[in-house]
C-alpha positions as CSV (number, residue, x, y, z in Angstrom):
1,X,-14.7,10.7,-6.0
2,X,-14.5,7.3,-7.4
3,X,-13.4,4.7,-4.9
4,X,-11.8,1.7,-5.9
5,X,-11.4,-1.9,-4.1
6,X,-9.6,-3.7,-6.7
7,X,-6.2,-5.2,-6.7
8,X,-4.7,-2.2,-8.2
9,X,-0.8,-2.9,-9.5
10,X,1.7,-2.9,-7.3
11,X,3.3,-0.7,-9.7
12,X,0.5,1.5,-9.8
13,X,0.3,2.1,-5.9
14,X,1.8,5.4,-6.3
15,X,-1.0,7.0,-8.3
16,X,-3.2,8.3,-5.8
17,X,-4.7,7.9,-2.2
18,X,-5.8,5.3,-0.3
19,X,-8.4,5.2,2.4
20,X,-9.7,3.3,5.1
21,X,-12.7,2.6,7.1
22,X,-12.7,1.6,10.7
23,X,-14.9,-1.7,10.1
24,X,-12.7,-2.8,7.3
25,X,-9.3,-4.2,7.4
26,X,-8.9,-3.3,3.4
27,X,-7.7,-0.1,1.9
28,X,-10.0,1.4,-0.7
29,X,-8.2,3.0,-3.6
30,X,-8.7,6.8,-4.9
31,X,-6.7,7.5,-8.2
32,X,-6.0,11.1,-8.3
33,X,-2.6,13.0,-9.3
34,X,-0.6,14.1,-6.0
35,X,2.0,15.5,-4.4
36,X,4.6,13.7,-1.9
37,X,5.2,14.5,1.7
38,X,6.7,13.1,4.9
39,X,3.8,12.2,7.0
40,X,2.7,15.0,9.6
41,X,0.3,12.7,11.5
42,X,2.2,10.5,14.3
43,X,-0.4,7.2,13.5
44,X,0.9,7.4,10.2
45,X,3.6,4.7,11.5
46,X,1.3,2.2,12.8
47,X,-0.4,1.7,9.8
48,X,2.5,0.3,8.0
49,X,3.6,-3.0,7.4
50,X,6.1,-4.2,10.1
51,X,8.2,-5.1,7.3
52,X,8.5,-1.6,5.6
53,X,8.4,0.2,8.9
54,X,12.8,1.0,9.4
55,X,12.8,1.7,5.5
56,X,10.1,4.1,6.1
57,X,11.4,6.0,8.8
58,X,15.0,5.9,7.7
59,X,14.1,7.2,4.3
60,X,11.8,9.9,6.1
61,X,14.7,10.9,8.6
62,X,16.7,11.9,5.4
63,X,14.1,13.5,4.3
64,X,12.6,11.5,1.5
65,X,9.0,11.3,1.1
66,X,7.5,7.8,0.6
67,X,4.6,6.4,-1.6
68,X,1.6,4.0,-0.7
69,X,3.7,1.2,0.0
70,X,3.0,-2.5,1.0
71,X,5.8,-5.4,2.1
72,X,3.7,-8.0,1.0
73,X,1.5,-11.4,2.6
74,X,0.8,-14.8,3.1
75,X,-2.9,-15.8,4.3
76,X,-5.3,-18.5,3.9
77,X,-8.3,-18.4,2.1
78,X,-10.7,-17.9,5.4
79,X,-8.8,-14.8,5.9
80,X,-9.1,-13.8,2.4
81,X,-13.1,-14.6,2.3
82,X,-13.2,-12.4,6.2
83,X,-12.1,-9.9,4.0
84,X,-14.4,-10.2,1.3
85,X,-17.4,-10.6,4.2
86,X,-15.8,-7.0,4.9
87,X,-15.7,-5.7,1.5
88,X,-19.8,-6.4,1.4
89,X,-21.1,-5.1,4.3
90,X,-18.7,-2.1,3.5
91,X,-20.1,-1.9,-0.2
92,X,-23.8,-2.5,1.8
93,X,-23.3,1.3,4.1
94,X,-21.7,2.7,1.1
95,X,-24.8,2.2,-0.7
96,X,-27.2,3.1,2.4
97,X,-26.1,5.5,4.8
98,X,-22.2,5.8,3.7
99,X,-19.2,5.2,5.5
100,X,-16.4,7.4,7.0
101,X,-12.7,6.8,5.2
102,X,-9.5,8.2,6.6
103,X,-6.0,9.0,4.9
104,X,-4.0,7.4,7.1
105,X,-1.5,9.5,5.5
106,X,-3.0,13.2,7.3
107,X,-5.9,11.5,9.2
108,X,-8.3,13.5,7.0
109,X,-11.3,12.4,7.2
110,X,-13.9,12.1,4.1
111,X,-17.3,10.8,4.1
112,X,-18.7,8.9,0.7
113,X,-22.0,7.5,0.1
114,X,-23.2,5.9,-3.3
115,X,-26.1,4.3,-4.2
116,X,-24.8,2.6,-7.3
117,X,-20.9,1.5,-5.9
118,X,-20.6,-2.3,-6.3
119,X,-17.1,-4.2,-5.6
120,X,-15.3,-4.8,-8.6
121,X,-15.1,-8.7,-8.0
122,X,-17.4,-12.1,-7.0
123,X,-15.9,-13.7,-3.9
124,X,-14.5,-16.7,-5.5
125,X,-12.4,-14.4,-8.5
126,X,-11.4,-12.1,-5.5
127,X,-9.7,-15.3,-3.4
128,X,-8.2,-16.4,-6.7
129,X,-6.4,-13.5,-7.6
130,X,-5.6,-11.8,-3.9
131,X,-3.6,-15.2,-3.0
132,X,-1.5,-14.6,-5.3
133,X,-1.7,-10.6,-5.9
134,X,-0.7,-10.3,-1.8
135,X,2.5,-12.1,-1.9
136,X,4.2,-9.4,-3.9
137,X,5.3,-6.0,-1.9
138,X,6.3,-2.1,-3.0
139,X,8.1,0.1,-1.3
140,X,8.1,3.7,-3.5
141,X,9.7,7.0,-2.6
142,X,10.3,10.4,-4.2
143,X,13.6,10.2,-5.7
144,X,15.7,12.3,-8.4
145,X,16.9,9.2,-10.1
146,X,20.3,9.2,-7.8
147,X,18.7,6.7,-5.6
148,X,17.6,5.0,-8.3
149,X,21.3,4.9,-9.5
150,X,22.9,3.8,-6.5
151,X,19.8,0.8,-6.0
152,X,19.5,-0.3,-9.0
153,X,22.5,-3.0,-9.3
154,X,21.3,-4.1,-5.9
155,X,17.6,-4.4,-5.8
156,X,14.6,-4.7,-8.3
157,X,13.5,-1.3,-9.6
158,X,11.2,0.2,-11.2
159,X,11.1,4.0,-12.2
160,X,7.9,6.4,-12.6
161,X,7.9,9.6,-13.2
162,X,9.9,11.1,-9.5
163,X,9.1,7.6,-8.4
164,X,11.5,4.6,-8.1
165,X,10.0,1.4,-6.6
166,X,11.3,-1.7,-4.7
167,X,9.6,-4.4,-6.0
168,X,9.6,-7.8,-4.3
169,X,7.5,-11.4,-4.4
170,X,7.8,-14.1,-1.6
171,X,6.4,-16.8,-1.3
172,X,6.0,-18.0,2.3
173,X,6.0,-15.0,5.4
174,X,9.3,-15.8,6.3
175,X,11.2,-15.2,2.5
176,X,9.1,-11.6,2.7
177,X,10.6,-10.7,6.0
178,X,14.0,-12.3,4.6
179,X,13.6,-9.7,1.6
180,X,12.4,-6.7,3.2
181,X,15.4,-7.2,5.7
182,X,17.6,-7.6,3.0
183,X,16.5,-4.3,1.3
184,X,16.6,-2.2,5.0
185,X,20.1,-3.7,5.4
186,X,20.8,-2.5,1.3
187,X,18.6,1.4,2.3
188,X,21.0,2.3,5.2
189,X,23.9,1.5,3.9
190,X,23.9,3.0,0.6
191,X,21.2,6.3,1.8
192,X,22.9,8.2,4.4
193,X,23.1,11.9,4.9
C-alpha cells in the first residue's frame, strides 16, 4: 500500500480510498481502482462535511452511491501549519512503530508502517498551496450519465468514467455554504424517486 498525503485533485478524489488516523485531522490518500456503495457503517455521516451532509443522504436514500467527497474551506495559516505539526508526527510513527488508519467509509481498520514514507511537501509549499487547494469542494456520485443530463445546465460538472462531479470554489465560508445550499436546493428538486 502506498499512502499518499498530497493535495490530490479535486477531480481525482474518486480514484481510490482514503484513510484516517485518530491523531490526525487529515485524510491520507490510497489510489486503488474501486467499486461504489452506500455506506453500511452509521459513523459514516459524521465524517462528512456539514455542507455535503443533505446531498449525501438524499442521494443515498435514492439509492445512489457517493464518492470521496469534500464541500470545501476557509482557514488561517496557524490551522494550516497545526496540520502540518500533524502530518510530521504522523509521518514520525509511520516510520517507527506505524499507525492505525480507518475507512471511514466501512470502519475497516488497516495498520501501515514504513520506514522510508516521507510527506510529499516542506511546511511552507504545503501552506502555500492548501490555502488555496481547500477553498474548492467535490461532491461525486455513481451516475449513468442521466443525472449528469439533467445537472449539467444547472451546476458545474465534470464526468469520469460512472462518475459525474459537482465542482465548486468559494472564497470566504459563507459563499461555500451559499453554494453547497444552492446545489442541495438544485439535488432535490431535480433527483426524486
Amino acid at each position: 500500500m502506498k499512502l499518499n498525503a498530497n493535495l490530490i485533485p479535486h477531480k481525482d478524489f474518486h480514484k481510490g480510498y482514503w484513510l484516517k488516523t485518530n491523531q490526525c485531522p487529515w485524510f491520507f490518500f490510497y489510489e486503488s481502482p474501486r467499486e461504489f456503495k452506500i455506506p453500511n457503517n452509521k459513523e459514516f455521516y459524521k465524517t462528512l462535511d456539514e455542507d455535503l451532509k443533505e446531498s449525501v443522504i438524499h442521494l443515498h436514500s435514492l439509492g445512489i452511491p457517493t464518492t470521496p467527497s469534500c464541500s470545501g474551506h476557509v482557514k488561517d495559516d496557524r490551522h494550516y501549519d497545526e496540520i502540518y505539526n500533524t502530518l510530521e508526527n504522523t509521518q514520525n510513527k509511520i516510520k517507527e512503530s506505524g499507525v492505525d488508519l480507518i475507512n471511514p467509509e466501512t470502519n475497516k481498520k488497516f495498520f501501515y508502517q514504513n520506514p522510508k514514507y516521507n510527506l510529499p511537501m516542506e511546511r511552507e509549499d504545503f501552506v502555500n498551496k492548501i490555502r488555496k487547494y481547500q477553498k474548492r469542494g467535490v461532491l461525486g456520485f455513481v451516475d449513468d450519465g442521466e443525472i449528469y443530463e439533467m445537472l449539467n445546465y444547472e451546476l458545474p460538472l465534470e464526468r469520469s468514467g460512472d462518475v459525474t462531479m459537482i465542482l465548486t470554489e468559494g472564497k470566504t465560508k459563507g459563499q461555500i455554504k451559499r453554494n453547497w445550499k444552492n446545489i442541495e436546493k438544485i439535488i432535490k428538486e431535480l433527483c426524486k424517486n
